[in-house]
C-alpha positions as CSV (number, residue, x, y, z in Angstrom):
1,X,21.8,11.6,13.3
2,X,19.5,14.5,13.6
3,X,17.4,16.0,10.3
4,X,15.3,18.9,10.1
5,X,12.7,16.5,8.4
6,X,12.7,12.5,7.4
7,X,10.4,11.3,4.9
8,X,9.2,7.8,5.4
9,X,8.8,6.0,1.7
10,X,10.4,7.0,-1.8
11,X,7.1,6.7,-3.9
12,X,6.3,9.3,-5.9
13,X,4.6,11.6,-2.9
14,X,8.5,10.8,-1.0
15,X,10.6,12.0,-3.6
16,X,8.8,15.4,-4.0
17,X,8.7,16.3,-0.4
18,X,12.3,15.0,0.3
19,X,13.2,17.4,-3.1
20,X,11.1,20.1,-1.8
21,X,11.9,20.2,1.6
22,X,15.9,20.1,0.6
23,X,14.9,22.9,-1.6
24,X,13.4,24.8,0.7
25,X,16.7,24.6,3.3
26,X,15.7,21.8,5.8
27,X,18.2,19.2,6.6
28,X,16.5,16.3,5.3
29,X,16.5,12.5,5.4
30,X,14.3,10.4,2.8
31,X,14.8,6.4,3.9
32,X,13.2,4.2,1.4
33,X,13.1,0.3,1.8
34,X,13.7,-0.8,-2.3
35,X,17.3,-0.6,-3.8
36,X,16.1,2.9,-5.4
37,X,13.7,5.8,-4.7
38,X,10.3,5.0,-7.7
39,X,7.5,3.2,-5.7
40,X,4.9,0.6,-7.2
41,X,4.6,2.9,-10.5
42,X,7.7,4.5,-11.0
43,X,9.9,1.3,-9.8
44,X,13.6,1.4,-10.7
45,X,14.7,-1.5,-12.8
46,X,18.3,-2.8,-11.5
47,X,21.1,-1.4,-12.8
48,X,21.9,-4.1,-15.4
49,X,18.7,-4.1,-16.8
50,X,17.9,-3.6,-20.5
51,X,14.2,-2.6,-21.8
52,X,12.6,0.3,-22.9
53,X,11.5,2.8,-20.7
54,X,7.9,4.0,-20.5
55,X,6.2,7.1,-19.2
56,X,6.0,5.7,-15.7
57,X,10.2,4.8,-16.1
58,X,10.8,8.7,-17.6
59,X,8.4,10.4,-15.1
60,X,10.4,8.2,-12.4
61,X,13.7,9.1,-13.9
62,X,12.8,12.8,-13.7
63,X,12.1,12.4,-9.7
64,X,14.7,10.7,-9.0
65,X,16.9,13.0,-10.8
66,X,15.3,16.4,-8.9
67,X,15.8,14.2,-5.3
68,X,19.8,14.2,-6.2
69,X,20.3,17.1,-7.2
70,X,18.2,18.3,-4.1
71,X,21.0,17.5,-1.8
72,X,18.5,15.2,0.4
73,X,20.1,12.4,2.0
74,X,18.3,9.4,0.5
75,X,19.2,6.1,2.0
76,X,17.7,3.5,0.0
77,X,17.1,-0.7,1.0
78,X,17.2,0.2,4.7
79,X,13.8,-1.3,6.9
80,X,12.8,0.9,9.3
81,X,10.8,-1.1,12.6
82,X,11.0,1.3,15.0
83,X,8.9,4.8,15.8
84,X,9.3,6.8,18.8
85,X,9.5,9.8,19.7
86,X,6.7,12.8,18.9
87,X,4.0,11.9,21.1
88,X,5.3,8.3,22.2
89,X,7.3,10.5,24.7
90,X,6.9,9.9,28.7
91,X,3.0,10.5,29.8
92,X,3.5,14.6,31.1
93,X,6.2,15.4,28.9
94,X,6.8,17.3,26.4
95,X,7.0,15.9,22.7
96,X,10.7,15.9,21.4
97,X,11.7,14.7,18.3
98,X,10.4,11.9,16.1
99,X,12.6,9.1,16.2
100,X,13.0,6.5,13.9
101,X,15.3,2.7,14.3
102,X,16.0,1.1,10.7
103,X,18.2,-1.4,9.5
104,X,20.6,-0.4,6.7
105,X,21.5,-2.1,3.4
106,X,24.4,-3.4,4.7
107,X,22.4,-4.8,8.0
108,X,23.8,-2.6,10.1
109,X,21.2,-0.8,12.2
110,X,21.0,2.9,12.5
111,X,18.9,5.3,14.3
112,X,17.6,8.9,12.8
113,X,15.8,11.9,15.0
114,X,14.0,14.5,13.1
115,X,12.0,17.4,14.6
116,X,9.1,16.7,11.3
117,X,8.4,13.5,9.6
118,X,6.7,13.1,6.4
119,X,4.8,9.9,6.1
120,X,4.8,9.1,2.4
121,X,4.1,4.7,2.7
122,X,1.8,4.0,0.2
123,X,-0.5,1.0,0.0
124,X,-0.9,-2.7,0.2
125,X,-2.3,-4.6,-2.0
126,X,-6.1,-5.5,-1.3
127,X,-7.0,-9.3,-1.8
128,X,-10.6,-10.6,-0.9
129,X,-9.6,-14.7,-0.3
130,X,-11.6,-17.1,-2.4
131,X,-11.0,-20.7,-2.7
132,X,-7.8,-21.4,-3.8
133,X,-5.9,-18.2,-3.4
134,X,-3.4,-19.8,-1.9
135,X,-2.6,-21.9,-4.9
136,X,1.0,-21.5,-6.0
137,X,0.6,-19.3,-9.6
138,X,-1.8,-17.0,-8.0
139,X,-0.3,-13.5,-7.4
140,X,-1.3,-10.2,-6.6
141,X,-1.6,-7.5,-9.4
142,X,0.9,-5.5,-7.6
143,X,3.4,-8.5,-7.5
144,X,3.1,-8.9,-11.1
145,X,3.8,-5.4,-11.6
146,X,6.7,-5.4,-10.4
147,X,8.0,-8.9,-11.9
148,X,7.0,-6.9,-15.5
149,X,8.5,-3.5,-14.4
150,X,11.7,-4.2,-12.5
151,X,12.8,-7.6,-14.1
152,X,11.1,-7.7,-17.2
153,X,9.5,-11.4,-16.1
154,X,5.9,-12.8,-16.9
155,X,4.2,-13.8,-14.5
156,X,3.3,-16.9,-16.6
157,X,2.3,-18.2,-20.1
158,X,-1.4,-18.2,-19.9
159,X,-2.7,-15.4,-17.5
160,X,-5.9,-14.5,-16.5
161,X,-6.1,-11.4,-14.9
162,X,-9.2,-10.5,-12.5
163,X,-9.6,-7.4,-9.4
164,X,-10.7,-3.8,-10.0
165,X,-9.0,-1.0,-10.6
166,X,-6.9,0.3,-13.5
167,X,-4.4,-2.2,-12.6
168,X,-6.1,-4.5,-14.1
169,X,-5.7,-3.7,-17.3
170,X,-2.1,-1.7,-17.1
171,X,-1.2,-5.8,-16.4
172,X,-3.1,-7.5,-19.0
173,X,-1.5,-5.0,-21.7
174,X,2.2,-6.0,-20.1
175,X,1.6,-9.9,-20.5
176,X,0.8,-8.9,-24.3
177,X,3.8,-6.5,-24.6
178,X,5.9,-9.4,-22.9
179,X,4.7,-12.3,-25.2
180,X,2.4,-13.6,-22.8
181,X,-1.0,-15.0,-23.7
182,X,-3.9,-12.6,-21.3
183,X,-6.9,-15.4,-21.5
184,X,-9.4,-13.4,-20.1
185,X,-10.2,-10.4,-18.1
186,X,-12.6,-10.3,-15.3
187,X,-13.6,-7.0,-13.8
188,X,-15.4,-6.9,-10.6
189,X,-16.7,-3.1,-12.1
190,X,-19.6,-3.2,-14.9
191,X,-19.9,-1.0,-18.0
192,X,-21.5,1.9,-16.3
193,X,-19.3,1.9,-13.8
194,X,-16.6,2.8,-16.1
195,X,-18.7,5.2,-18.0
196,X,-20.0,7.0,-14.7
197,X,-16.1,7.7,-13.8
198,X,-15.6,9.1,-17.5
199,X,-16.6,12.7,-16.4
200,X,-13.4,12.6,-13.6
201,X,-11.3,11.0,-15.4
202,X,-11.8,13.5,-18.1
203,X,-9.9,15.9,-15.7
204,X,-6.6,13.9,-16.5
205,X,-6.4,13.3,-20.5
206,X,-2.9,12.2,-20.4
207,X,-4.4,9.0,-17.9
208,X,-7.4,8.6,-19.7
209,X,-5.5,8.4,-23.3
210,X,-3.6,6.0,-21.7
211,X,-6.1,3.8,-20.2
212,X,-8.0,3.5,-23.6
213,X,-4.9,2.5,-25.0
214,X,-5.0,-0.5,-22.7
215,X,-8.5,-1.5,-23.7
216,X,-8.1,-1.0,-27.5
217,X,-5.0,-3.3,-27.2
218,X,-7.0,-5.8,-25.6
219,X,-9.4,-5.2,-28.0
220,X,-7.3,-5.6,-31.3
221,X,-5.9,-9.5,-29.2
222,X,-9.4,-9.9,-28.6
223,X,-8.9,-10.9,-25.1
224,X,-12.1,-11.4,-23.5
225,X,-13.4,-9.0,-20.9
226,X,-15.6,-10.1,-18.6
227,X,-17.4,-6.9,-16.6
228,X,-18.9,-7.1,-13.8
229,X,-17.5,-10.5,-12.6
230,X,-15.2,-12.1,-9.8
231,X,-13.4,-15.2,-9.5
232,X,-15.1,-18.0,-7.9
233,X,-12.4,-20.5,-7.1
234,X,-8.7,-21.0,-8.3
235,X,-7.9,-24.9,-9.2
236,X,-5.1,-27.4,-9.8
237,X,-3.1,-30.2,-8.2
238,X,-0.7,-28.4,-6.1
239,X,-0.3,-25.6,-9.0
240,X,-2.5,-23.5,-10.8
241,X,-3.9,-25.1,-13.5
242,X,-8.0,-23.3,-14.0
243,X,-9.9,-20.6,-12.7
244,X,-13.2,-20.5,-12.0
245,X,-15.2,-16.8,-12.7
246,X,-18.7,-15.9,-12.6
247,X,-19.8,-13.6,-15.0
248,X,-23.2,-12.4,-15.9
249,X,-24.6,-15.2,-13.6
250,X,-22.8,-17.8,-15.1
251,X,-19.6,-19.8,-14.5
252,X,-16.6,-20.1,-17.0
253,X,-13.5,-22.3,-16.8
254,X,-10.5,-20.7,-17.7
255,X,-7.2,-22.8,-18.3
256,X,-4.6,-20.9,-17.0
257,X,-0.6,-21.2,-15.2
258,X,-1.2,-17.8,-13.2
259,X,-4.1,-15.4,-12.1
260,X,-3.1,-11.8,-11.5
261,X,-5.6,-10.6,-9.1
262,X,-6.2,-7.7,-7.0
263,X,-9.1,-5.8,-5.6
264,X,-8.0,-2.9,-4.6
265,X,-5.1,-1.0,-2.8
266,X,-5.6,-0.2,0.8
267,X,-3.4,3.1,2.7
268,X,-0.6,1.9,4.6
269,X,-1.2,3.5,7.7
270,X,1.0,1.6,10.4
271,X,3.1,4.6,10.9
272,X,0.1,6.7,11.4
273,X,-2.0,4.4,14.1
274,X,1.3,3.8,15.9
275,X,1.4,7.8,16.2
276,X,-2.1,7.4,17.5
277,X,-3.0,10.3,14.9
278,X,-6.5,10.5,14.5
279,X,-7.9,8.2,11.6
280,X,-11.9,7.9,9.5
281,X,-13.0,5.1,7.9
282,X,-13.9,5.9,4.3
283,X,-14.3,3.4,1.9
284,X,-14.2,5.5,-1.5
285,X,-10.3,6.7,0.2
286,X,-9.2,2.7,0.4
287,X,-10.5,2.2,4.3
288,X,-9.0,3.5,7.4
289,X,-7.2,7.0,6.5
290,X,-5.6,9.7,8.6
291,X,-7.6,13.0,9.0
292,X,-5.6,15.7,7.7
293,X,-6.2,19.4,7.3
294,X,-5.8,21.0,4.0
295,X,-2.2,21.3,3.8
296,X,-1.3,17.3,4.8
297,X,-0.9,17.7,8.6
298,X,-2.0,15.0,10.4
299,X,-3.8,15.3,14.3
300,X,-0.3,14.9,15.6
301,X,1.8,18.4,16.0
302,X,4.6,18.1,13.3
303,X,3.3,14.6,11.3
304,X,2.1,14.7,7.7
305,X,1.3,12.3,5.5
306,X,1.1,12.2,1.7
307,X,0.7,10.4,-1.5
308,X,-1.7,7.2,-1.3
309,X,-0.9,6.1,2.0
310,X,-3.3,8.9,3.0
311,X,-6.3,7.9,1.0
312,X,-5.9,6.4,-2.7
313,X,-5.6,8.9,-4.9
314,X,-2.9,7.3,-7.7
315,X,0.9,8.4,-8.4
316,X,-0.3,11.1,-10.4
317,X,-1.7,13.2,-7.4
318,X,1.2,11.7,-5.2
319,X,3.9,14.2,-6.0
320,X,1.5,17.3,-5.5
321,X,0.3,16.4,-1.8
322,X,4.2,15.6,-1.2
323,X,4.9,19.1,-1.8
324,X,2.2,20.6,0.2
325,X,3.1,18.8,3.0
326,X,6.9,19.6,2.8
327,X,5.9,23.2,2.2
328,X,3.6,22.6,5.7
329,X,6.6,21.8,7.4
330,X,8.7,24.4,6.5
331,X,6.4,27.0,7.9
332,X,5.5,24.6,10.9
333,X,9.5,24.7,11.7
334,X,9.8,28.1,10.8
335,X,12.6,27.7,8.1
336,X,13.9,30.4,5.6
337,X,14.3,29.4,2.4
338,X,13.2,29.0,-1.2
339,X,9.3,28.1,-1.0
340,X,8.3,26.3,-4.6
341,X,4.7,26.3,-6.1
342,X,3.4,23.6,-4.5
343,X,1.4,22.8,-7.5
344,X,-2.2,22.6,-5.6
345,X,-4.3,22.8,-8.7
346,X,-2.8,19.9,-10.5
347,X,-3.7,18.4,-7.1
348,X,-6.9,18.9,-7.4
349,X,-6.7,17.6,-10.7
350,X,-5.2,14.9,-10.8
351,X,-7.1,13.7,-6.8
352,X,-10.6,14.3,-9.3
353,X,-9.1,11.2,-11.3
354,X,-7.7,9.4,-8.7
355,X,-11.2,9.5,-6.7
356,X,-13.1,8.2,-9.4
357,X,-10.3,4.8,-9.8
358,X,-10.5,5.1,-5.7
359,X,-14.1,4.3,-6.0
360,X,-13.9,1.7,-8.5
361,X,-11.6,0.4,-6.3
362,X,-13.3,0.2,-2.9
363,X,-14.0,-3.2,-1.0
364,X,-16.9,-4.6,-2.6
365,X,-19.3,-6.3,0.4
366,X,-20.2,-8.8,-2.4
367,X,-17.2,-10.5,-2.6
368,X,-16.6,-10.4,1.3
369,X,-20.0,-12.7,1.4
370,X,-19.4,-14.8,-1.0
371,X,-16.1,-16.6,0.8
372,X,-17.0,-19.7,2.5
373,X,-16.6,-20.4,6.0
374,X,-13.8,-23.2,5.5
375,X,-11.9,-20.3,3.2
376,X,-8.2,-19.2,4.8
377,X,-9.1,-15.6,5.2
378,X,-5.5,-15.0,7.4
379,X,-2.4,-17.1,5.9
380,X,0.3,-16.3,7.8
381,X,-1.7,-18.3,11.0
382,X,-3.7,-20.1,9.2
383,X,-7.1,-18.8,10.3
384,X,-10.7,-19.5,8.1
385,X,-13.7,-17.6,8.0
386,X,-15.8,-20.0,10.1
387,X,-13.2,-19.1,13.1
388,X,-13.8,-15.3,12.7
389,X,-17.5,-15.7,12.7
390,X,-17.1,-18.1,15.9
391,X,-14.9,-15.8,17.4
392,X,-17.9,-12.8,16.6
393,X,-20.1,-15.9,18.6
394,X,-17.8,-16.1,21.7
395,X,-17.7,-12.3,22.3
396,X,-14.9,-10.6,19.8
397,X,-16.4,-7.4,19.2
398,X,-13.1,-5.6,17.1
399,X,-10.5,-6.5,15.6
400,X,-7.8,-6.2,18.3
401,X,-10.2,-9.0,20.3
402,X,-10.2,-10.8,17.1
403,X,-6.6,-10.8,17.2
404,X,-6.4,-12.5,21.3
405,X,-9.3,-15.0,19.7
406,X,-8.0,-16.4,16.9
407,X,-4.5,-15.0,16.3
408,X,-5.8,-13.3,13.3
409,X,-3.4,-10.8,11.9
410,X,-0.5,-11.7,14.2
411,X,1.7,-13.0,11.4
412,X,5.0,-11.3,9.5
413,X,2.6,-9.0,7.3
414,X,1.1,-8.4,10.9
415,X,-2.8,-8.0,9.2
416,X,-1.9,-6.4,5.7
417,X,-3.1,-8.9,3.7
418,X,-5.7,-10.4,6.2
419,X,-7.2,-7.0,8.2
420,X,-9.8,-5.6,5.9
421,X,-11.2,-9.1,5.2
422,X,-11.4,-10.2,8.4
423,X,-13.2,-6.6,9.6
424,X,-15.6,-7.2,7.2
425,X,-16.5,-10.7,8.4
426,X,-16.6,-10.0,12.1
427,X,-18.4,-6.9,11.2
428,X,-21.0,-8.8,8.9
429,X,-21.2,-11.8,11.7
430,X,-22.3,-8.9,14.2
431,X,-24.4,-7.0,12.3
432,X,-22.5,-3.8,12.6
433,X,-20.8,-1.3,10.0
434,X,-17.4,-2.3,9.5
435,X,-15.8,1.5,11.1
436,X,-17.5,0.0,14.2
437,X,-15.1,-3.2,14.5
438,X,-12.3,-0.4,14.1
439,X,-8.3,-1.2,13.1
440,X,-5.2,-2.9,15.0
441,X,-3.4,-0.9,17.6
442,X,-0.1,0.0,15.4
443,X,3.0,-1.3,16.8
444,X,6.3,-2.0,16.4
445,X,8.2,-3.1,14.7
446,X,6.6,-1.9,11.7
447,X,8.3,-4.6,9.7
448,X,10.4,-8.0,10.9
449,X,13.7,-7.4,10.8
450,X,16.2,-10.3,12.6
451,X,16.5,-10.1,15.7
452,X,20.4,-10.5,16.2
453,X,20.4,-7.6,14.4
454,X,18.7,-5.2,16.5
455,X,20.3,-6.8,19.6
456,X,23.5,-7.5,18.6
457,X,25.8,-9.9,20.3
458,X,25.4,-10.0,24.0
459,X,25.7,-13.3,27.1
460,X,23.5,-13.5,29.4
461,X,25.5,-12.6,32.2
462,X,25.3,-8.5,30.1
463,X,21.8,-9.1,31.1
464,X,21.3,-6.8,34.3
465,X,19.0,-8.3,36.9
466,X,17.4,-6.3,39.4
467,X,17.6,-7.0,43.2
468,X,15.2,-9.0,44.5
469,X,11.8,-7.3,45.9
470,X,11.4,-7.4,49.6
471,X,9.0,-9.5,51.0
């Protein structure tokens, strides 16, 4: 199947490039991995689901709504794994078009060419381990989002909820709204911190309203809010049942079923680095970003990338950089057709706000130092912090070595959860800024998908085997 343009990701930034592209006259192709186009924020409930919608729900609705009447074909719950194409052509070649392998809702794989691809993949959810983490009951903030948004579930009765970020407290005021008991608060930012971002977030009233609407809800509960603090240690006997936080240089127990915690979203740039586009480390954007020019293209001819999986920036600037990029690719392709505002000063806007949360947001080196060496820093194999920092000892001088060391990163979630962590440590362990340990080589597949289902059924005897070499 061949498209004009495919946009990678139905968040926010996805829907209004798929919309405005479609618009615009290009044959276009949105594949989305959840049952509905929405993203983190503006998440679809499922189609049986009763509750009251909310200005992320309506300002979801009213995407969703422009993508079909767009005429964009939007194929939702497929996984894409595979990237080719573009520059991953034969060395002396010329680049033909982007190709992408997924694997539809109804498991049947599918493959999609396009001569421009949009990149709109969001983030991942950034937790710095501590003791504990792994602790049944402890879950991201993102993960609790989308138990609250999509299925209307607490995460449990007694929550505290910890991290940085506006997250924070957009959770806290759910587990209220959804009878659950918030126990505490603990924000890694302090007081000034949130008063130095006022000025920015000034620039967005509607998200600032809002965001004080959190607080004075907390406020009339009185939930405690602990600034400037982090969690020390999450405890219990096979289950969560306490969590440790330190706050203004002393430790509080809190009795709690589940912690909420997040520190952070980091860009989802897998699809980029496998592109080999050109990336900067810059911690105020989330980490490791794409360089882009000022209308979303990428170092790669004919690759964009948009929304927060281009440098943290929130779902309100999302649907802005969307349309600049799909307006980018029009010209790039040379298409007639209707040409929308691309809506660049709300982008500026809104990317004011966004930078300020981005800040607040950005990996904190405190809490990097304070996990102890025999601390799983990489689940999925298993790997502490004491292995990184021998691995430093023996010779591993970035994170790809890192990864042939210690198997760091080499799981299913192939270093989401693990990668900045673990930079961070080797980095620290060799006394070297953290953009000098650099990223994992992208690969593929860009998420785990069965295998019989890429290959099909097949005996070995379909296996071709070449003649033997002469001797």
């Amino acid at each position: 199947m061949s498209f004009d343009i495919a946009v990678l990701g139905g968040g926010p930034a996805g829907m209004a490039a798929a919309t405005t592209a479609a618009v615009g006259g290009a044959r276009v192709v949105l594949l989305e991995e959840s049952p509905a186009p929405g993203g983190q924020v503006h998440r679809a409930p499922p189609p049986d689901f009763v509750g009251k919608p909310d200005a992320d729900r309506r300002e979801g609705d009213r995407l969703r709504a422009a993508l079909a009447a767009s005429g964009a074909d939007v194929r939702t719950g497929c996984r894409v794994w595979g990237l080719g194409g573009g520059p991953l052509g034969p060395a002396g070649e010329a680049a033909g078009p982007f190709a992408l392998s997924a694997l539809g809702a109804d498991g049947v794989p599918f493959a999609v060419l396009a001569r421009a691809l949009i990149l709109c993949c969001g983030t991942h959810e950034r937790v710095i381990p501590f003791p504990g983490w792994t602790l049944p009951g402890v879950i991201g903030l993102a993960a609790a989002t989308i138990l609250l948004k999509a299925q209307g579930v607490l995460p449990g009765r007694r929550v505290v909820v910890a991290g940085a970020g506006p997250l924070l407290y957009a959770v806290a005021a759910k587990v209220l709204a959804g009878g659950g008991e918030v126990v505490a608060v603990a924000d890694a930012a302090s007081r000034g911190e949130w008063i130095a971002a006022l000025p920015a977030l000034a620039a967005r009233p509607d998200l600032l309203a809002r965001g004080t609407a959190w607080r004075a809800g907390l406020l009339a509960r009185r939930v405690p809010v602990l600034q400037g603090s982090q969690v020390a240690a999450a405890e219990g006997d096979g289950v969560l049942a306490r969590v440790r936080v330190l706050a203004g240089g002393a430790e509080c127990i809190l009795e709690a079923d589940a912690l909420c915690v997040g520190h952070g979203l980091v860009p989802a740039t897998e699809a980029t680095r496998t592109y080999r586009a050109r990336h900067a480390h810059r911690p105020e954007d989330g980490g490791w970003v794409p360089v882009l020019d000022d209308r979303q293209r990428t170092s790669v001819p004919l690759l964009y990338a948009a929304g927060d999986g281009a440098g943290v920036r929130g779902a309100a600037a999302a649907p802005a950089a969307g349309r600049v990029a799909a307006l980018a690719a029009l010209d790039d392709l040379g298409l007639p057709g209707e040409r929308p505002a691309s809506g660049t000063a709300a982008l500026g806007r809104a990317r004011r706000a966004g930078a300020a949360m981005a800040r607040m947001m950005a990996l904190r080196p405190s809490l990097v130092a304070a996990i102890p060496p025999e601390t799983i820093v990489c689940r999925c194999e298993g790997v502490a912090r004491a292995a990184i920092e021998d691995a430093a000892a023996d010779g591993a001088a970035t994170v790809n070595q890192l990864k042939h060391f210690t198997r760091c990163g080499m799981g299913p979630c192939q270093g989401r959860m693990c990668g900045e962590a673990a930079a961070a440590i080797l980095a620290a362990a060799r006394g070297v800024p953290v953009a000098e340990v650099g990223f994992a080589t992208g690969r593929i597949p860009l998420r785990p998908v069965p295998m019989e289902a890429i290959l099909g059924e097949f005996d070995y005897g379909d296996i071709p085997v070449p003649a033997p070499a002469p001797i």
